[in-house]
N, C-alpha and C positions, 0 to 999 in steps of 0.2 A: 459399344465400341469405346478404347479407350483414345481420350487426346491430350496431344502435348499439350503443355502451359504455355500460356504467352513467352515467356521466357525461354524454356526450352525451344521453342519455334523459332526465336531470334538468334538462339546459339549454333542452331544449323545451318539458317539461311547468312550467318556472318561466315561460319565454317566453310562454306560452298564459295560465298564470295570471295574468299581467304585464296583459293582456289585448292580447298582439298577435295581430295577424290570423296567418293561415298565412301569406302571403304576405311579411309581416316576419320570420315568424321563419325562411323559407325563404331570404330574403335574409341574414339575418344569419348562421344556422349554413350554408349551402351544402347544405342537404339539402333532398328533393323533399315538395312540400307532400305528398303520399299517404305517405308517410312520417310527416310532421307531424302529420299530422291522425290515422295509425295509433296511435301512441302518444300521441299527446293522447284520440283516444277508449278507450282501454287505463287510462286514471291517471285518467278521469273526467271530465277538462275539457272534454271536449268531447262532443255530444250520441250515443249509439252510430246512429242514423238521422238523414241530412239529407233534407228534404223538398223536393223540385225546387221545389213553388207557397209562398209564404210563404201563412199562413195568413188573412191581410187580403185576401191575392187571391182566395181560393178560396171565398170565399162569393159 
């Protein structure tokens, strides 16, 4: 398995913090949003479960 650098690591999880979507920070550093969002949910930023139904729906 391959992993990011320390570096690389810190570039996403400031990207995340920045508040870009996955999608931006997947454009800017060229890494796969499941990746992004792995180490975004690893360092906190990001929630460790996403919920398919947003919560306004599912009432």
């Amino acid at each position: 398995m391959n992993t990011l650098t320390p570096q690389q690591q810190e570039r996403i999880v400031r990207l995340l913090e920045e508040g870009k979507t996955l999608r931006e920070v997947e454009r800017i550093t060229g890494h796969r949003r499941e990746t992004i969002s792995l180490y975004g949910r690893l360092a906190g930023v990001l929630p460790r479960t996403v919920s398919s139904v947003p919560q306004a729906l599912a009432a």
